[in-house]
PyMOL Python script that loads the backbone (N, CA, C, O; Angstrom):
from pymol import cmd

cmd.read_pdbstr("""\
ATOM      1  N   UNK A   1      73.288 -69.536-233.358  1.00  0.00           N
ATOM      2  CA  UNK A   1      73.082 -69.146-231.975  1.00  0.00           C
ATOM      3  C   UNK A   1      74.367 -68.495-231.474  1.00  0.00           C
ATOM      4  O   UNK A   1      75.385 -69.176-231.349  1.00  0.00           O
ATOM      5  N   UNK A   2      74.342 -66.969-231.135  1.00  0.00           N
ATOM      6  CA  UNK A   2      75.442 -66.360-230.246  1.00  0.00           C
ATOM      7  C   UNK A   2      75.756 -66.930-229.422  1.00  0.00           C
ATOM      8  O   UNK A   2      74.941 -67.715-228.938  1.00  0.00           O
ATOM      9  N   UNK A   3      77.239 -66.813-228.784  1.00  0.00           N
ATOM     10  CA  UNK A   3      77.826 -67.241-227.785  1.00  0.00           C
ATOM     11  C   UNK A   3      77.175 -67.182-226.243  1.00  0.00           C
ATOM     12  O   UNK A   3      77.309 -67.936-225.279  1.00  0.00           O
ATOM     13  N   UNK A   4      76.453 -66.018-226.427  1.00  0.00           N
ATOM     14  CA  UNK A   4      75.798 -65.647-224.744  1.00  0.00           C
ATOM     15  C   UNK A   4      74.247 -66.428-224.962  1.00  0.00           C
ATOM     16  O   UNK A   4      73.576 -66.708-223.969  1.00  0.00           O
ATOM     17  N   UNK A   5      73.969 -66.609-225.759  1.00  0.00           N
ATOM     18  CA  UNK A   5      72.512 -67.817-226.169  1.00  0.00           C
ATOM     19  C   UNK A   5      72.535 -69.054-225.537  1.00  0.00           C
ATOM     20  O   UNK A   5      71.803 -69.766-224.849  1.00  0.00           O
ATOM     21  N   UNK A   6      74.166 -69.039-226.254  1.00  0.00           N
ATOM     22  CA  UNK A   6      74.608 -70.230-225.873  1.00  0.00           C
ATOM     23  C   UNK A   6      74.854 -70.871-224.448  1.00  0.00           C
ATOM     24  O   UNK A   6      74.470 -71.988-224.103  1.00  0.00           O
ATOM     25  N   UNK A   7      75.504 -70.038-223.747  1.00  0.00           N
ATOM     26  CA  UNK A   7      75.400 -70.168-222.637  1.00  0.00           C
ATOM     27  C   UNK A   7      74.223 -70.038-222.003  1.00  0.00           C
ATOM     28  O   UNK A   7      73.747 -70.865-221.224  1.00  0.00           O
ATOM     29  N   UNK A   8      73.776 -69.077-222.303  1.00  0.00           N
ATOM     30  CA  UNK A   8      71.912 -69.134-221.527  1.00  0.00           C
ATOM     31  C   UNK A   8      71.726 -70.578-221.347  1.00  0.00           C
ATOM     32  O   UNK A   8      71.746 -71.042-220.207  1.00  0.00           O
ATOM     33  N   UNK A   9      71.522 -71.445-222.527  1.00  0.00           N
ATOM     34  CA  UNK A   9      70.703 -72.576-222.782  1.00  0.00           C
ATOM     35  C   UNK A   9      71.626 -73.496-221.883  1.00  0.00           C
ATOM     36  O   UNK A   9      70.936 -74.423-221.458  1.00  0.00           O
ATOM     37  N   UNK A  10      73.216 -73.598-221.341  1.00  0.00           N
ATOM     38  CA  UNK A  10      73.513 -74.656-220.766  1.00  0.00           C
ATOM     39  C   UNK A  10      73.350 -74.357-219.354  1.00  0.00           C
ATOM     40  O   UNK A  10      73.134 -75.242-218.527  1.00  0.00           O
ATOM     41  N   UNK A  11      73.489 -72.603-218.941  1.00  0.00           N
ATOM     42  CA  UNK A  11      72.864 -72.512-217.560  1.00  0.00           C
ATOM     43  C   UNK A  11      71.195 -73.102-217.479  1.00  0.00           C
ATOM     44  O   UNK A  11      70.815 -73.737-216.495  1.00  0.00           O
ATOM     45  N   UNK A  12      70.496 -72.868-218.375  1.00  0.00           N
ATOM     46  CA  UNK A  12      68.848 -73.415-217.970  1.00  0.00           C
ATOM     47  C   UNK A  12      69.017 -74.806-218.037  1.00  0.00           C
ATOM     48  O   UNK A  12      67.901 -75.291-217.853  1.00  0.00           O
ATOM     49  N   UNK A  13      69.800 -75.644-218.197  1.00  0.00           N
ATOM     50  CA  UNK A  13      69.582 -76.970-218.468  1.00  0.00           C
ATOM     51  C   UNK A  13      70.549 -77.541-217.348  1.00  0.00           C
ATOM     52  O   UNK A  13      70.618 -78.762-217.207  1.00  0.00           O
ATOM     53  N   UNK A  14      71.355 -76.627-216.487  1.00  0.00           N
ATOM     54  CA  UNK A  14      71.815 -77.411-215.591  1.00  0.00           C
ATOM     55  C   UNK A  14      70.798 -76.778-214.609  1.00  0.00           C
ATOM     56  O   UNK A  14      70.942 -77.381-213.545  1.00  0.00           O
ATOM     57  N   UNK A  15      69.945 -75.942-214.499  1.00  0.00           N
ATOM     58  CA  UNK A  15      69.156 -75.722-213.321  1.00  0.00           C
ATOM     59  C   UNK A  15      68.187 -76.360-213.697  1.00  0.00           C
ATOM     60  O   UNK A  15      67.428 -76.441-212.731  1.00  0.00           O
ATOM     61  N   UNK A  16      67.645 -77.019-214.812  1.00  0.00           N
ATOM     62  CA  UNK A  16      66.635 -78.033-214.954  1.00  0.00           C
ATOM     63  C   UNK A  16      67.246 -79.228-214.578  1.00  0.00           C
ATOM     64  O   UNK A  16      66.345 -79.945-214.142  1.00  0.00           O
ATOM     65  N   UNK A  17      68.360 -79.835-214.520  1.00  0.00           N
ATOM     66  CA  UNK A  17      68.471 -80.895-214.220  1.00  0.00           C
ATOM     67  C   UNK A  17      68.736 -80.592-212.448  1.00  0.00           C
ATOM     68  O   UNK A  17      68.164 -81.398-211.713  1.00  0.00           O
ATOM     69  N   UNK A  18      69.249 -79.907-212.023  1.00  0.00           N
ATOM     70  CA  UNK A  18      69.203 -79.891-210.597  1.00  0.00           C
ATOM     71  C   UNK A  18      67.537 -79.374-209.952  1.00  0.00           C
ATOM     72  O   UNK A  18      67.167 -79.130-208.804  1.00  0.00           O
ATOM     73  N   UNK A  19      67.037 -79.362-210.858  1.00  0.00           N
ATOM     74  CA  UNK A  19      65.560 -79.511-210.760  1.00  0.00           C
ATOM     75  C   UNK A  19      64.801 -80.546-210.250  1.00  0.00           C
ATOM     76  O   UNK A  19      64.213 -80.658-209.175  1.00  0.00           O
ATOM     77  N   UNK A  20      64.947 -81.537-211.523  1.00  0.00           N
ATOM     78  CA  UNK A  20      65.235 -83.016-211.418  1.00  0.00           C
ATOM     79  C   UNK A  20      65.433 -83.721-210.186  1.00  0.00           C
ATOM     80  O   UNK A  20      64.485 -84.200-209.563  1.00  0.00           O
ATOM     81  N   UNK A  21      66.493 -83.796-209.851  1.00  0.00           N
ATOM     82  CA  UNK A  21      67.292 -84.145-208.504  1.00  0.00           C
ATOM     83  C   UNK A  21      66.690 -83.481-207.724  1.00  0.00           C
ATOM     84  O   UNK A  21      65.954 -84.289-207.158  1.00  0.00           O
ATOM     85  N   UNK A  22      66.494 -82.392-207.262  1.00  0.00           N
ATOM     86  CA  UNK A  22      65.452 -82.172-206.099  1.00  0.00           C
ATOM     87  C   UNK A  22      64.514 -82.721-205.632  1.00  0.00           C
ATOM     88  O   UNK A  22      64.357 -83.126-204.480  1.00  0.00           O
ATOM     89  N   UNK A  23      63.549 -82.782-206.874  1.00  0.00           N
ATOM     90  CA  UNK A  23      62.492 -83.301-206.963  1.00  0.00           C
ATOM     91  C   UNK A  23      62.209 -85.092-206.497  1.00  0.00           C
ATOM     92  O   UNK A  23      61.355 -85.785-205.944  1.00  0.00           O
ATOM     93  N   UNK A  24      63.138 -85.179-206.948  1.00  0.00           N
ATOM     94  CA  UNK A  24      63.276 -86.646-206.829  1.00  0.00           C
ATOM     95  C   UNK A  24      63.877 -87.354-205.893  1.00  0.00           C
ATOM     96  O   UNK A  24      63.944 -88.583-205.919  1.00  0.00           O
ATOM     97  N   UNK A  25      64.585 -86.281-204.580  1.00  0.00           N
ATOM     98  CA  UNK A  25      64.607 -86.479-203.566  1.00  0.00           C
ATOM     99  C   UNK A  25      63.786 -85.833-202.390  1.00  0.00           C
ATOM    100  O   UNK A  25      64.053 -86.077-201.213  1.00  0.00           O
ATOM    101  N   UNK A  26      62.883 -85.086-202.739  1.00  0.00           N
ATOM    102  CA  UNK A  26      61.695 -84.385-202.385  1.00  0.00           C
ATOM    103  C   UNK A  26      61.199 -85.576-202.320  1.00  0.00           C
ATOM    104  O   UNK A  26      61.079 -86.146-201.235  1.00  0.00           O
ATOM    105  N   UNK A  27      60.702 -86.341-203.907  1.00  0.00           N
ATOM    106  CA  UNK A  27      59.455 -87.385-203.696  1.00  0.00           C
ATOM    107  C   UNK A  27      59.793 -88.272-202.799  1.00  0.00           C
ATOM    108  O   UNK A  27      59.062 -88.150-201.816  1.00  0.00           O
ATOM    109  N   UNK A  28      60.731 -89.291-202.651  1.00  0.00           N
ATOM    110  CA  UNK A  28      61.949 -89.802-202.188  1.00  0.00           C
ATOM    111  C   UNK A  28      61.052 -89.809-200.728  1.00  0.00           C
ATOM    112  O   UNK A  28      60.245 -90.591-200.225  1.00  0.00           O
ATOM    113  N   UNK A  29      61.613 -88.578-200.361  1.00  0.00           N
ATOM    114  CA  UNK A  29      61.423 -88.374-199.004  1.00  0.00           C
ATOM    115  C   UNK A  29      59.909 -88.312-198.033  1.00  0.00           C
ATOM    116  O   UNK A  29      59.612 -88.734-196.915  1.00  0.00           O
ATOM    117  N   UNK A  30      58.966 -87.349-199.403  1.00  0.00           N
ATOM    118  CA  UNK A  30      57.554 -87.535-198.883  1.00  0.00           C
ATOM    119  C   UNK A  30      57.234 -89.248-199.041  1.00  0.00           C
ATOM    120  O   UNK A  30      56.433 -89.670-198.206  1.00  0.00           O
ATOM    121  N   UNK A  31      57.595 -89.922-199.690  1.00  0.00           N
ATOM    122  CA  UNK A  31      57.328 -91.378-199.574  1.00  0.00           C
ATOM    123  C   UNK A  31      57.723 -92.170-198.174  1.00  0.00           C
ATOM    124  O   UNK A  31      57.226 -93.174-197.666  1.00  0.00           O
ATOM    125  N   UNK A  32      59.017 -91.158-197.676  1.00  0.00           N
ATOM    126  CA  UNK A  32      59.109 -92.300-196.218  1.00  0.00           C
ATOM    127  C   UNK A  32      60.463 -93.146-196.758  1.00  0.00           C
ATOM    128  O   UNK A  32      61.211 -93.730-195.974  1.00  0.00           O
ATOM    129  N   UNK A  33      60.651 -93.123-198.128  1.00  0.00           N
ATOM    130  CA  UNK A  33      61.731 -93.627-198.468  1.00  0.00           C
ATOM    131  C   UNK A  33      63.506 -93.084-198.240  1.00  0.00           C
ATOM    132  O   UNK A  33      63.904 -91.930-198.395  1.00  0.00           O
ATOM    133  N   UNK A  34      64.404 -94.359-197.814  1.00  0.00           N
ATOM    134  CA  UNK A  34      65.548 -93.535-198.357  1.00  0.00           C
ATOM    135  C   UNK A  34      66.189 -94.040-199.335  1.00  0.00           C
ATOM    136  O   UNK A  34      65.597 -94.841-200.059  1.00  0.00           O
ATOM    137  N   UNK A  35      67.540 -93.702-199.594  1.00  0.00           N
ATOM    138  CA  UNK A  35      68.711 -93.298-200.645  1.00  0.00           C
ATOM    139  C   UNK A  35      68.506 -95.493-200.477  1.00  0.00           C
ATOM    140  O   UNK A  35      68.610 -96.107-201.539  1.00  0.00           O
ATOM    141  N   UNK A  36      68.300 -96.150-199.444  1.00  0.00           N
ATOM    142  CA  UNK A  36      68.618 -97.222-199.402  1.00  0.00           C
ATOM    143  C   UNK A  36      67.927 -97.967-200.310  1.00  0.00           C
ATOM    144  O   UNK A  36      68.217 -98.685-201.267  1.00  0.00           O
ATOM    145  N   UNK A  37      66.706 -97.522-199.631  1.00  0.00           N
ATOM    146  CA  UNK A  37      65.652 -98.461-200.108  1.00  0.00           C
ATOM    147  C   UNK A  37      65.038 -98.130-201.820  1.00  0.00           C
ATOM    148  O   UNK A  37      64.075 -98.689-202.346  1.00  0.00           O
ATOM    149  N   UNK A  38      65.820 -97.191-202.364  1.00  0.00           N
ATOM    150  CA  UNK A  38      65.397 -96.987-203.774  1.00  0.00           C
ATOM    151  C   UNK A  38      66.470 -97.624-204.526  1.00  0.00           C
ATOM    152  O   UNK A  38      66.317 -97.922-205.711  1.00  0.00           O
ATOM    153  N   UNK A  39      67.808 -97.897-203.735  1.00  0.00           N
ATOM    154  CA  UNK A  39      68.701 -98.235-204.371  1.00  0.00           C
ATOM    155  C   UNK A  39      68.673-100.205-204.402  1.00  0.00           C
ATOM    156  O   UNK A  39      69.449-101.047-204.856  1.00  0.00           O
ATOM    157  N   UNK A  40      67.669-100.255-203.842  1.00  0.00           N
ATOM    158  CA  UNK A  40      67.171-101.992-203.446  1.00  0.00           C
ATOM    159  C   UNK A  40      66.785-102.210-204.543  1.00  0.00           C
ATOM    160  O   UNK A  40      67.318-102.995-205.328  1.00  0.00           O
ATOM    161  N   UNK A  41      65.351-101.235-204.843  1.00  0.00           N
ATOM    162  CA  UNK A  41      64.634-101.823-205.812  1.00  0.00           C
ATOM    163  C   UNK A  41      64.538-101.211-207.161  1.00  0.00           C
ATOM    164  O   UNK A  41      63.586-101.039-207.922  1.00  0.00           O
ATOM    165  N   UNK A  42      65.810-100.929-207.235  1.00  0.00           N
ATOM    166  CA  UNK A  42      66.583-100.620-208.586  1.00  0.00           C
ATOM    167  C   UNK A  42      67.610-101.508-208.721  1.00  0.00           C
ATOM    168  O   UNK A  42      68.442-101.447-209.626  1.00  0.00           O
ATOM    169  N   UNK A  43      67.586-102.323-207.864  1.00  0.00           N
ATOM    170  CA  UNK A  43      69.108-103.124-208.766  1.00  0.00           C
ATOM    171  C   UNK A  43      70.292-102.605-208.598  1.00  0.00           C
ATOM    172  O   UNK A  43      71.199-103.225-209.153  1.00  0.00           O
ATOM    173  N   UNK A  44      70.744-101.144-207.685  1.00  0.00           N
ATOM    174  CA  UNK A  44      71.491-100.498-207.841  1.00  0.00           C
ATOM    175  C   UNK A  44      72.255-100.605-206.228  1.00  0.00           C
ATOM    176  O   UNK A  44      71.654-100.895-205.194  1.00  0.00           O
ATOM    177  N   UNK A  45      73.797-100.270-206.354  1.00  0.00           N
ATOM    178  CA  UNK A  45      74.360-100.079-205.179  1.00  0.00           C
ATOM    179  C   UNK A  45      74.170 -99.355-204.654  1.00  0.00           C
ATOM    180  O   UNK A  45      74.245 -98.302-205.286  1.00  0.00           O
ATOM    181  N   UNK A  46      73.764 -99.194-203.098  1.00  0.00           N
ATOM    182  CA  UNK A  46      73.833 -98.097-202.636  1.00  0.00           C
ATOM    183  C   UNK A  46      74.621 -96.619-203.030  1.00  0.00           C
ATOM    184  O   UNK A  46      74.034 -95.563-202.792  1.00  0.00           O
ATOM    185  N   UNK A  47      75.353 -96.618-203.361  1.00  0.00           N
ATOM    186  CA  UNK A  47      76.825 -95.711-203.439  1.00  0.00           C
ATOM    187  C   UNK A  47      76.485 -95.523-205.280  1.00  0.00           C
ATOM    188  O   UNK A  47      76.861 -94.447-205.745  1.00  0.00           O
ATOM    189  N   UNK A  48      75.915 -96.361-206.117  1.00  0.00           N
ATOM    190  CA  UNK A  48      75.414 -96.097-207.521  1.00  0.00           C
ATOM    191  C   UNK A  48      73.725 -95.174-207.593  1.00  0.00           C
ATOM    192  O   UNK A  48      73.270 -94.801-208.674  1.00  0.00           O
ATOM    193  N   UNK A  49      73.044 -94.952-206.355  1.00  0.00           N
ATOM    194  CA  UNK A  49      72.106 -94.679-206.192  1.00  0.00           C
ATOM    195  C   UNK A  49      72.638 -93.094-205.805  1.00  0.00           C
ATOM    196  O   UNK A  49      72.283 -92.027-206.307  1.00  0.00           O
ATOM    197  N   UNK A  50      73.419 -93.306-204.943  1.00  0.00           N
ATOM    198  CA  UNK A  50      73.589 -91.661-204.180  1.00  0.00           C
ATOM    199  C   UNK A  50      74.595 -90.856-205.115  1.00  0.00           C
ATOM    200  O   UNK A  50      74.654 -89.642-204.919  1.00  0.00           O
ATOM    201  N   UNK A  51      75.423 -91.431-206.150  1.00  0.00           N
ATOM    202  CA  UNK A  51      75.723 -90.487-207.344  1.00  0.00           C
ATOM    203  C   UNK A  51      74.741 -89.989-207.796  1.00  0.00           C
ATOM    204  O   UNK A  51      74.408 -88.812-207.656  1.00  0.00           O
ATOM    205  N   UNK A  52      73.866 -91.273-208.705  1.00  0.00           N
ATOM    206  CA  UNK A  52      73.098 -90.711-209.584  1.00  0.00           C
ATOM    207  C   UNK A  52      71.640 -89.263-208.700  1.00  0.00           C
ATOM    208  O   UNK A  52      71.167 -88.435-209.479  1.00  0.00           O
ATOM    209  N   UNK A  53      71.332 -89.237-207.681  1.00  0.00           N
ATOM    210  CA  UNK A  53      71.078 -88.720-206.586  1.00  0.00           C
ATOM    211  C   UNK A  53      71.483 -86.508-206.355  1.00  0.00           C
ATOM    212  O   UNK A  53      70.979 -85.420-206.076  1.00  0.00           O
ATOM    213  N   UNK A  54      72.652 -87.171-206.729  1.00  0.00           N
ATOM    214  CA  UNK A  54      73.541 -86.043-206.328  1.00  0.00           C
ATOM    215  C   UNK A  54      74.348 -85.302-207.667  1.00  0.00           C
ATOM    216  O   UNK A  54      75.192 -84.414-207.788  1.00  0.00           O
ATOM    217  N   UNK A  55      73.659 -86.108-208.497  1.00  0.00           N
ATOM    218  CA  UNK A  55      74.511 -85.941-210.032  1.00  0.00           C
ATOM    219  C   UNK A  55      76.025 -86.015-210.326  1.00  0.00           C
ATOM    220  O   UNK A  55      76.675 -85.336-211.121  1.00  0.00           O
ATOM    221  N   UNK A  56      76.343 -86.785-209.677  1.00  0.00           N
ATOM    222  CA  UNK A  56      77.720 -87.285-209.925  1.00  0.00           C
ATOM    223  C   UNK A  56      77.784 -88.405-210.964  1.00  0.00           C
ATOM    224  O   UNK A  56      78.842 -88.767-211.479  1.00  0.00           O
ATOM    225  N   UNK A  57      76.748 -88.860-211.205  1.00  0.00           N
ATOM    226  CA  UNK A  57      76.535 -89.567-212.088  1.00  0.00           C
ATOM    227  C   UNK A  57      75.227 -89.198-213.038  1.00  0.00           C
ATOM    228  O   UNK A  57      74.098 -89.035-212.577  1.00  0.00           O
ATOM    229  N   UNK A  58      75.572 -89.093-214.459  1.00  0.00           N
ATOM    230  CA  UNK A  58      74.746 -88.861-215.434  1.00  0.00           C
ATOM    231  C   UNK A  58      73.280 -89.712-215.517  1.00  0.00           C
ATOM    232  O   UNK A  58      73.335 -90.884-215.891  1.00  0.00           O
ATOM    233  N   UNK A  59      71.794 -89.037-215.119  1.00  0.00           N
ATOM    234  CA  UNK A  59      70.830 -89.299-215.127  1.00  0.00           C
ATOM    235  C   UNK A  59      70.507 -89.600-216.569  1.00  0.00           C
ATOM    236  O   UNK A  59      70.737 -88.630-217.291  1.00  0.00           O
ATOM    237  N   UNK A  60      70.083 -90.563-217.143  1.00  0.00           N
ATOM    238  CA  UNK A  60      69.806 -90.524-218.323  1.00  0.00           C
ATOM    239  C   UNK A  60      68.145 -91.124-217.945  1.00  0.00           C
ATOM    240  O   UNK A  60      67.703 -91.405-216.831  1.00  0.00           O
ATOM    241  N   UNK A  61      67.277 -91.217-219.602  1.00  0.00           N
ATOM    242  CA  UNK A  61      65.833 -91.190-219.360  1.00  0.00           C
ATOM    243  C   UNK A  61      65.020 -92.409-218.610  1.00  0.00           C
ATOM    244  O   UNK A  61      64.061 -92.453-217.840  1.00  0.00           O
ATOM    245  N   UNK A  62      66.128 -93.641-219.393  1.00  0.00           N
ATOM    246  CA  UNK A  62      65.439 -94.453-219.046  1.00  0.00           C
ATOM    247  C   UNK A  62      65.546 -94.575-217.161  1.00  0.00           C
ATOM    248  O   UNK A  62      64.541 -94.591-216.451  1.00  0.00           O
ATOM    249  N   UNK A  63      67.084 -94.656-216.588  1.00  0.00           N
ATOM    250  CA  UNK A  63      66.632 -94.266-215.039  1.00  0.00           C
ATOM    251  C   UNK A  63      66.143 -93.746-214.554  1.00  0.00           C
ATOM    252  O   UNK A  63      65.550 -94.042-213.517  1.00  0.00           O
ATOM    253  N   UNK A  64      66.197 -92.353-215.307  1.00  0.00           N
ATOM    254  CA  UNK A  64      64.932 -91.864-214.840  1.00  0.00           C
ATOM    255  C   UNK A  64      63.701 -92.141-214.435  1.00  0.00           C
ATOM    256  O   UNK A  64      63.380 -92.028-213.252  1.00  0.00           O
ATOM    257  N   UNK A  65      62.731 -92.603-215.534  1.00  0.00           N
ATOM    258  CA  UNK A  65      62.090 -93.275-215.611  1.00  0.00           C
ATOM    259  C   UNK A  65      61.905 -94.199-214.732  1.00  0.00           C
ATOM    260  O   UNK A  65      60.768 -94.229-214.261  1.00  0.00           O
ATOM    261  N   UNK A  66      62.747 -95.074-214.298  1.00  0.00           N
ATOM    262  CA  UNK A  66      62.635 -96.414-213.525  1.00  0.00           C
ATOM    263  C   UNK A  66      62.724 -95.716-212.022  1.00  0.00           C
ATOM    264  O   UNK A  66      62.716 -96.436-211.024  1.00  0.00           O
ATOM    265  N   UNK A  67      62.796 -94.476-211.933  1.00  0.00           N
ATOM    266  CA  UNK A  67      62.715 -94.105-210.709  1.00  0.00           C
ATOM    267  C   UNK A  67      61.303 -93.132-210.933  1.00  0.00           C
ATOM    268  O   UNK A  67      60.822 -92.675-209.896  1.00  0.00           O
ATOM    269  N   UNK A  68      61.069 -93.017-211.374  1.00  0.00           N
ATOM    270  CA  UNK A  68      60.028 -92.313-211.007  1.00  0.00           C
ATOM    271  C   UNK A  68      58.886 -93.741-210.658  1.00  0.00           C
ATOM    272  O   UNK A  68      58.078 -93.573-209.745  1.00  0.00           O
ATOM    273  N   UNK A  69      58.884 -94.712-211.204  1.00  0.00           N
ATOM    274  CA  UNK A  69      57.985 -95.809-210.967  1.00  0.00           C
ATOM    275  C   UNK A  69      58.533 -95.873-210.150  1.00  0.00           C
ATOM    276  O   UNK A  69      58.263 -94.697-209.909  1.00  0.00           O
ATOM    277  N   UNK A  70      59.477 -96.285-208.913  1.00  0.00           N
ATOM    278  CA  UNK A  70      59.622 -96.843-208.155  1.00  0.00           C
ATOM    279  C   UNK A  70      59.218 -95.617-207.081  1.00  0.00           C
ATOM    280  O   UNK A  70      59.193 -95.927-205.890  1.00  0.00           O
ATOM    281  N   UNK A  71      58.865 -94.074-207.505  1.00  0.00           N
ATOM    282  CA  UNK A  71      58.495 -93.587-206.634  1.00  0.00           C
ATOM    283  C   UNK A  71      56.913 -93.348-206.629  1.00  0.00           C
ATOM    284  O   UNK A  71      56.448 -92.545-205.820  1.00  0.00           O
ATOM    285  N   UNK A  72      56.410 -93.760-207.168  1.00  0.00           N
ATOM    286  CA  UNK A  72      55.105 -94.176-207.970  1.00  0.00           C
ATOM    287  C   UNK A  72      54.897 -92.335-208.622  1.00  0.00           C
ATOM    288  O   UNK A  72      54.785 -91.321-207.932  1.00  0.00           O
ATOM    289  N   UNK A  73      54.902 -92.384-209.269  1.00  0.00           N
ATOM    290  CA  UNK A  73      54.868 -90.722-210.012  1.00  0.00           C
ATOM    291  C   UNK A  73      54.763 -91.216-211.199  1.00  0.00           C
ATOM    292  O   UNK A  73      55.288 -92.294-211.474  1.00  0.00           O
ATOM    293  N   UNK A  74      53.739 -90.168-212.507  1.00  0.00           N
ATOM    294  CA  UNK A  74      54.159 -90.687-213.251  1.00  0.00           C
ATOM    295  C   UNK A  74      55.095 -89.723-213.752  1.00  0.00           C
ATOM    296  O   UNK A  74      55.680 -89.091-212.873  1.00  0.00           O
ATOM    297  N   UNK A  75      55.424 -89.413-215.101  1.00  0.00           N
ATOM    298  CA  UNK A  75      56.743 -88.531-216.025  1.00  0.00           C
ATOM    299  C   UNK A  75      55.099 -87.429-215.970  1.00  0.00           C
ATOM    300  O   UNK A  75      54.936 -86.591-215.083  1.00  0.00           O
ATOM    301  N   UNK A  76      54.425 -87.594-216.694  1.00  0.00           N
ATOM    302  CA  UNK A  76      53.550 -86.496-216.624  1.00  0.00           C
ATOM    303  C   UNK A  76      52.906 -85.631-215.549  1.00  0.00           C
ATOM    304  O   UNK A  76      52.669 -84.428-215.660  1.00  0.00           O
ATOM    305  N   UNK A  77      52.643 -86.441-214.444  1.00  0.00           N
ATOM    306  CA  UNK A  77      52.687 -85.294-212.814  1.00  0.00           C
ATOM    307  C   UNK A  77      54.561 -85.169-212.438  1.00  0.00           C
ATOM    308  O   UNK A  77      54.916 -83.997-212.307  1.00  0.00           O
ATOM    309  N   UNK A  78      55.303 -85.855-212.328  1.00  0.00           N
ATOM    310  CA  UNK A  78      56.402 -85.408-212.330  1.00  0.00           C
ATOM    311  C   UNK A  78      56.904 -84.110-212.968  1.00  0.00           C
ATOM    312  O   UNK A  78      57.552 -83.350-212.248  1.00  0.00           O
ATOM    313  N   UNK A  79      56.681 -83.788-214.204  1.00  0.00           N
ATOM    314  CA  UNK A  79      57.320 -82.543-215.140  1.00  0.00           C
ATOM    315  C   UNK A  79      56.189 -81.801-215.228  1.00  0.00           C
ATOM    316  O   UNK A  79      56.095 -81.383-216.382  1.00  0.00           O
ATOM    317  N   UNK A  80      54.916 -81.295-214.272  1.00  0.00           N
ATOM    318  CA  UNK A  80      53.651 -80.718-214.717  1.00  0.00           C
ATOM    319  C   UNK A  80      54.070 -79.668-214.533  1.00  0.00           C
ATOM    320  O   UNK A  80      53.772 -78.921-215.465  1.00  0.00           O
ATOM    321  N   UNK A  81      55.025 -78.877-213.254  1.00  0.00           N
ATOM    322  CA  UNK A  81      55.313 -77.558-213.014  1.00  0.00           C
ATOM    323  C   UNK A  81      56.808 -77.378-213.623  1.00  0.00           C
ATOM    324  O   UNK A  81      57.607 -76.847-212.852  1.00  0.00           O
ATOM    325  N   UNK A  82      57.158 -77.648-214.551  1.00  0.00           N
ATOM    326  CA  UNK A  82      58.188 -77.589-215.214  1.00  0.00           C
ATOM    327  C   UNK A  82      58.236 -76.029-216.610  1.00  0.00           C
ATOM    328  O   UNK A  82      57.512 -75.775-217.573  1.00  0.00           O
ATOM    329  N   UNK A  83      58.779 -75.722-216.349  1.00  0.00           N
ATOM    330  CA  UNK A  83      58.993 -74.696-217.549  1.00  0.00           C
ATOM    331  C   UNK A  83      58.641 -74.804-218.929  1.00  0.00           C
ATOM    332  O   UNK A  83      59.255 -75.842-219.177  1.00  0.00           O
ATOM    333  N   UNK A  84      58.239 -74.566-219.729  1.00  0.00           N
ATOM    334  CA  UNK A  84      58.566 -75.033-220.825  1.00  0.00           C
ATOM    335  C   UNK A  84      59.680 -74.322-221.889  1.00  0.00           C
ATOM    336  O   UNK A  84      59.941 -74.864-222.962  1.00  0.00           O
TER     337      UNK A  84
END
""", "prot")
cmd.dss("prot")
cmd.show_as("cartoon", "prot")
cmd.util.cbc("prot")
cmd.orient("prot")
């Protein structure tokens, strides 16, 4: 893979992950929910909620995951308008 490939693929993958994060404060929000109350019922600090939120902190799958249940979504309507 060329150098400018290369880069292609890490610009599409940081606009997919700020994808992500939109979305997930989109759902977030059509729920009525905030930054608080997701960070309750995750186990998580407030202030560990609004990194991961804002991507200051690395989203990995399984939180992911545990947030999308807590926003009741599943991974498959979650990623339906997603690129491939």
């Amino acid at each position: 893979m060329g150098e400018k490939a290369k880069e292609k693929e890490i610009e599409k993958s940081e606009l997919n992950r700020q994808l992500v994060l939109k979305k997930i404060v989109d759902r977030r929000k059509e729920l009525g929910l905030t930054q608080w109350d997701i960070s309750e019922q995750l186990n998580l600090t407030y202030s560990g909620y609004f990194k991961v939120e804002t991507g200051k902190t690395k989203l990995d799958v399984y939180r992911l995951f545990e947030i999308l249940d807590t926003l009741n979504i599943t991974p498959k309507e979650f990623f339906e308008d997603f690129e491939q």
